[in-house]
N, CA and C atoms as a LAMMPS dump frame, in Angstrom:
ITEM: TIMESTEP
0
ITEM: NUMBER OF ATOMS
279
ITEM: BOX BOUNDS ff ff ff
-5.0000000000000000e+02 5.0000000000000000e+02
-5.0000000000000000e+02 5.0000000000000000e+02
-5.0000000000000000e+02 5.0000000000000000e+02
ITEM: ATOMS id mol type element x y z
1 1 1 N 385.367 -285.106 382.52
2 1 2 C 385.961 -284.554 383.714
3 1 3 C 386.242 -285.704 384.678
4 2 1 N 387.611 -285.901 384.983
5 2 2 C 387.765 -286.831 386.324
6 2 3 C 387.459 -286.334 387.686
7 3 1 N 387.135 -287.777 388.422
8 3 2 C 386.508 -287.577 389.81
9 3 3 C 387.519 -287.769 390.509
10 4 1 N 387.639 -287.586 391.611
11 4 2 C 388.411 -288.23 392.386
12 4 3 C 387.495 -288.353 393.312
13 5 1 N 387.645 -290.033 393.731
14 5 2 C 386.873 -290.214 394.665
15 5 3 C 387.492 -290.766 396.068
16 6 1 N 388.502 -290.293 396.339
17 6 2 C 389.161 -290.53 397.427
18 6 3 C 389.414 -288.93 397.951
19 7 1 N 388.598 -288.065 397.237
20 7 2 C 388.259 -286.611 398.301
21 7 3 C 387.105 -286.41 398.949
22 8 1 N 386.837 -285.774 400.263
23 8 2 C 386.137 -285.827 400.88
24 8 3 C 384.523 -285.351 400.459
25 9 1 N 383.476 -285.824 400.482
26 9 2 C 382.592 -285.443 399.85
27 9 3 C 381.452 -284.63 400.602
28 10 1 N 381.59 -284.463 401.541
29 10 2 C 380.67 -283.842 402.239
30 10 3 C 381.323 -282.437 402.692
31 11 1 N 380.932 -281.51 402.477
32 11 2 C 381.354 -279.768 402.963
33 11 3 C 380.905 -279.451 403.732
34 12 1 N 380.51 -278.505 404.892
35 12 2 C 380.197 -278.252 406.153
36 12 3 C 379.148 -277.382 405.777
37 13 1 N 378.917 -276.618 404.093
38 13 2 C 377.218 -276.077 404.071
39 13 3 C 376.555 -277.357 403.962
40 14 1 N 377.407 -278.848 403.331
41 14 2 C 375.892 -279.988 403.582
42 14 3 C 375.422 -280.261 404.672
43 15 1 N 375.977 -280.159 405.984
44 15 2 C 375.381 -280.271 407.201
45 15 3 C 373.59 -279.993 407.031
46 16 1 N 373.06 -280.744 407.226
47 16 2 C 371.578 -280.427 407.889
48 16 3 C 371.553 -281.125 409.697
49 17 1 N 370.772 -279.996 409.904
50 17 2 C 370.107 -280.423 411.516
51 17 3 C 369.119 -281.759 411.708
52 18 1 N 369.279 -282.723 412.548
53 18 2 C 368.449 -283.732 412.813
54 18 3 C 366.888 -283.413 412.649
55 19 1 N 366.864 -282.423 413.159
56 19 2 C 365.237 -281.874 413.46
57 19 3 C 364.674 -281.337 411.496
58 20 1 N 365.943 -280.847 410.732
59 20 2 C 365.312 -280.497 409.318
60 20 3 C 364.852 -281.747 408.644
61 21 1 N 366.153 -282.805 408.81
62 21 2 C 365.587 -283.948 408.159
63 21 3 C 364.306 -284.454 408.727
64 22 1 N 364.25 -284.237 410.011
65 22 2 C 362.805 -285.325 410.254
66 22 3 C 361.398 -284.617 410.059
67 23 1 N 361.529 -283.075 409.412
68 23 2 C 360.317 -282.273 409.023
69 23 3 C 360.521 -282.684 407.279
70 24 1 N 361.361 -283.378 406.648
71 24 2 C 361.632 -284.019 405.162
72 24 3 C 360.674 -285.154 405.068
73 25 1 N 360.551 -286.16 406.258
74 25 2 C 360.419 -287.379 406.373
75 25 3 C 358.777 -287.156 406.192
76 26 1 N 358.057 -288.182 405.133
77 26 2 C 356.213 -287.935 404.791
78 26 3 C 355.902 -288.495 406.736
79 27 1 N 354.54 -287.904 407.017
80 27 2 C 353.995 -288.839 408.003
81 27 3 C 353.255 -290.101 407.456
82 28 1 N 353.33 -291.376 408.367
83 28 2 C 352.943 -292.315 408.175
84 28 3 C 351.338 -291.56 408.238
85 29 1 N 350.383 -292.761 406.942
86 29 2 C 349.098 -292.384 407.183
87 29 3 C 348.582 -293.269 407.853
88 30 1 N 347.406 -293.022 409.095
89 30 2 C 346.967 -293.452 409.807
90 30 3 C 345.598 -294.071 409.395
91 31 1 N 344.864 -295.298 410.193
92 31 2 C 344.168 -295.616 409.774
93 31 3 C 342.676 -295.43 411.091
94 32 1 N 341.785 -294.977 410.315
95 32 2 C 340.808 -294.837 411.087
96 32 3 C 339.83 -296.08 411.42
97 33 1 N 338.915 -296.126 412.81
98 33 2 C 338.563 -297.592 413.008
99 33 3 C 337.664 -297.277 411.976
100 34 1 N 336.947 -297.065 410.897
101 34 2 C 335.791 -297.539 409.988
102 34 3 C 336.921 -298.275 409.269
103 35 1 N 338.063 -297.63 408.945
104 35 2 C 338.962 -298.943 407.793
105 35 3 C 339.605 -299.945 408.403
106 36 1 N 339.684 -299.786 409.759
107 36 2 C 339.889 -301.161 410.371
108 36 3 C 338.808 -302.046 410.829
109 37 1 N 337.523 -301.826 410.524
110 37 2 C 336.623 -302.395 410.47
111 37 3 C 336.517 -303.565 409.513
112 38 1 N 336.733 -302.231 407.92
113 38 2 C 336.534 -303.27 406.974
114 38 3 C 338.262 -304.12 406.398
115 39 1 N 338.726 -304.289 407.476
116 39 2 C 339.671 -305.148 406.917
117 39 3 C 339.51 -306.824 406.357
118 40 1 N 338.272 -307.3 407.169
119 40 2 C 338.119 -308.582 406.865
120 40 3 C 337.591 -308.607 405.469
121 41 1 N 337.634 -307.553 404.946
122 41 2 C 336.478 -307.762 403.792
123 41 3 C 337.658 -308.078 402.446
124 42 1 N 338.503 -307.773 403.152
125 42 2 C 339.569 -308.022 401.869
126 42 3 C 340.08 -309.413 401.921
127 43 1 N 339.377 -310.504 401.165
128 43 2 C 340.335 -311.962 401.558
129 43 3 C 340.6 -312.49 400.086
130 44 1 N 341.367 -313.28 400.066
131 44 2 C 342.146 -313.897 399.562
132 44 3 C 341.369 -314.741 398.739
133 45 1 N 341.051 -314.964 397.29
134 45 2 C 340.059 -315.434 396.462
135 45 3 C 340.902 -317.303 396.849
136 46 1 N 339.781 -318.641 397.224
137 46 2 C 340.125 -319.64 397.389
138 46 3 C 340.576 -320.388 396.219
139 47 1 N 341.39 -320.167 395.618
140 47 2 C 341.624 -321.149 394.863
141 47 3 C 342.501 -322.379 394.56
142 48 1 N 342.914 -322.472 395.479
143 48 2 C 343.072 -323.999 396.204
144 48 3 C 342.484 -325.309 395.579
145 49 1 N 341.446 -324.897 396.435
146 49 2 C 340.351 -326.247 396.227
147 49 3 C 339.66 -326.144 395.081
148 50 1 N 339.869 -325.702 393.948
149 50 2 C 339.341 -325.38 392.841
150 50 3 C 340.426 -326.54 392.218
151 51 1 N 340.002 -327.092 390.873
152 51 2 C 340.144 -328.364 390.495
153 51 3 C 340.326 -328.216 389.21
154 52 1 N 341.635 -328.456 388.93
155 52 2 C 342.241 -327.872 386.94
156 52 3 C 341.715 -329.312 385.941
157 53 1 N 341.612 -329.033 385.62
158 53 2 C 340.98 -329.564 384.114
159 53 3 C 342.133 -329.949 383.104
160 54 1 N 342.96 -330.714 382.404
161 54 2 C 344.342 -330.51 381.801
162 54 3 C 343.803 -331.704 380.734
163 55 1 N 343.772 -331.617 379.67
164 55 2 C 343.8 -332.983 378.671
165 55 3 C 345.382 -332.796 378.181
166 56 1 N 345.529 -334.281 378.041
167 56 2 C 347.235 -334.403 377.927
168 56 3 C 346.32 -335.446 376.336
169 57 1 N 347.579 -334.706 375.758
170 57 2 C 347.778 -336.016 374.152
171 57 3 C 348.766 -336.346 374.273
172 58 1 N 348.983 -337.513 373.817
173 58 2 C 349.906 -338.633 373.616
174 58 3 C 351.005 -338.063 372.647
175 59 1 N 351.903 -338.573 372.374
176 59 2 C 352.821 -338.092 370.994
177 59 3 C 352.206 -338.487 370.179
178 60 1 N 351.931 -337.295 368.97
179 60 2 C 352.18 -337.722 367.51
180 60 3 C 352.874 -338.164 366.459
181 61 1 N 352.387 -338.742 365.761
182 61 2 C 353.059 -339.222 364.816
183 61 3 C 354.214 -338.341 364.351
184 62 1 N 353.918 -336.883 363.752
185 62 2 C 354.678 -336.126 363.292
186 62 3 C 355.426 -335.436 364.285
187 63 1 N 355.583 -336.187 365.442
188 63 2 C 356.12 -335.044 366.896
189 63 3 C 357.502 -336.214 367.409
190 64 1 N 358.403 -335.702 368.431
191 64 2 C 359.237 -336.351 369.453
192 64 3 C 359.896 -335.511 370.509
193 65 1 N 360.206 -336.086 371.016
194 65 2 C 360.684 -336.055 372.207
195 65 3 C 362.603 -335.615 372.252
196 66 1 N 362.852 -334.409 372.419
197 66 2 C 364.478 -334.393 372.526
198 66 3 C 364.878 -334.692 373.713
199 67 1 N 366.049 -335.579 373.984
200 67 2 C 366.975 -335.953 374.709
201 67 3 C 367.433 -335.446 375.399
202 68 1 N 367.686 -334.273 375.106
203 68 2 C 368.75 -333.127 375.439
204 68 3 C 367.533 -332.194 376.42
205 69 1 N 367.1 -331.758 375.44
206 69 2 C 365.748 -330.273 376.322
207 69 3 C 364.846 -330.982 376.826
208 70 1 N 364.278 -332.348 376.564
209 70 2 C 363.385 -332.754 376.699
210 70 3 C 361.626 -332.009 376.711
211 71 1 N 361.842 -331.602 375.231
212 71 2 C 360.962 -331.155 374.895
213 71 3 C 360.466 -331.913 373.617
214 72 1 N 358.692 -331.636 373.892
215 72 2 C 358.317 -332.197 372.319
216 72 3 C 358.091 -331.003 370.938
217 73 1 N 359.003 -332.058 370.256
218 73 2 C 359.213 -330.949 368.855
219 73 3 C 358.618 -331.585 367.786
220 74 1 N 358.278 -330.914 366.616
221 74 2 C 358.076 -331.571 365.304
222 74 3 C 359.285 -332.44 364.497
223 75 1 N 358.685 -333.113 363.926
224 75 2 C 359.972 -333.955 363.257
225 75 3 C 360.915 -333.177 362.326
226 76 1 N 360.536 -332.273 361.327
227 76 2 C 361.288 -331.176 360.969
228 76 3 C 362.363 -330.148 361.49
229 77 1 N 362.123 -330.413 362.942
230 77 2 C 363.459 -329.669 363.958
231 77 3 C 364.082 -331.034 364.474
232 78 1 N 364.032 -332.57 363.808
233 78 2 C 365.394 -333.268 364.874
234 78 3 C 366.76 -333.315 363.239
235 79 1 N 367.393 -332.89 364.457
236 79 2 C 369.074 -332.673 364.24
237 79 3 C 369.42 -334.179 363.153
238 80 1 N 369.304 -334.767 364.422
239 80 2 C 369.871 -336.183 364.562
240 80 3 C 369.392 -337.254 365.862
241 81 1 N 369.775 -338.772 365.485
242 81 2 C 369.736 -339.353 366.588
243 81 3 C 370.535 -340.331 367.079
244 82 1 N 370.964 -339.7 368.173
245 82 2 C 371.863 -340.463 369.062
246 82 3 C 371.471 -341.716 369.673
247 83 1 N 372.289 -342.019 370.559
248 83 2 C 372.282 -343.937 371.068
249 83 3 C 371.45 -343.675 372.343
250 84 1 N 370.941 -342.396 372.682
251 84 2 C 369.781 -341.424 373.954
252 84 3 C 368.608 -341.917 372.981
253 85 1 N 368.675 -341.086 371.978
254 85 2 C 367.495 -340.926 371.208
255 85 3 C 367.553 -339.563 370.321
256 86 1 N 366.843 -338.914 369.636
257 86 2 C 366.302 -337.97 368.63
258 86 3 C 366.87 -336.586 369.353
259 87 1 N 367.723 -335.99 368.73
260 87 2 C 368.589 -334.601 369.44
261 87 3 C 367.534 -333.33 368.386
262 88 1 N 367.235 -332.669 369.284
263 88 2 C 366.377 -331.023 368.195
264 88 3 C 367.599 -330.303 367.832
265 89 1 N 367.206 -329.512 366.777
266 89 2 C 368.584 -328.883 366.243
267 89 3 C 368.77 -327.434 367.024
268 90 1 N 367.862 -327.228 367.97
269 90 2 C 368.609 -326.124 368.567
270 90 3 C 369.522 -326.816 369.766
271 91 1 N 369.591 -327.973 370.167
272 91 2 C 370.521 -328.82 371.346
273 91 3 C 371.244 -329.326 370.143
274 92 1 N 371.638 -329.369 369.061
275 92 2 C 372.297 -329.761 368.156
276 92 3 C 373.403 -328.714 368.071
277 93 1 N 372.965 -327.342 368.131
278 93 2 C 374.286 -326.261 367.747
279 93 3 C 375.184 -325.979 368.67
């Protein structure tokens, strides 16, 4: 079925009264002082100053470095190597 949407879309039974819509509208919920009491109790876990741990390895033998993604791959995924260096065959296609 076609629309036409250059006809007017609103009919004069859609009319609602200002006052119906705003008995539609939820009331905001209010907060009582015992839960504004315990608001401080909710904070923010510090982890900031907490201190990462990371061991880095070196390249392997059986590993390199692509040019292109600059990612380390196994030697079984390089393409080829260019006058950059070692291309992976998914920056190869």
């Amino acid at each position: 079925m076609a629309t036409d949407y250059d006809a007017q879309r609103k009919n004069d039974d859609d009319t609602e009264s200002l006052e119906a819509i705003k008995e539609r509208i939820p009331s905001k919920p209010t907060i009582s002082e015992d839960d504004a009491d315990n608001v401080d109790s909710f904070t923010i876990p510090d982890v900031v100053n907490e201190e990462l741990e990371v061991v880095i390895l070196p390249l392997q033998e059986n590993e390199f470095t692509c040019m292109s993604c600059f990612l380390v791959k196994p030697q079984n995924q390089m393409a080829s190597k260019s006058k950059l260096g070692p291309i992976c065959t998914e920056c190869a296609n």
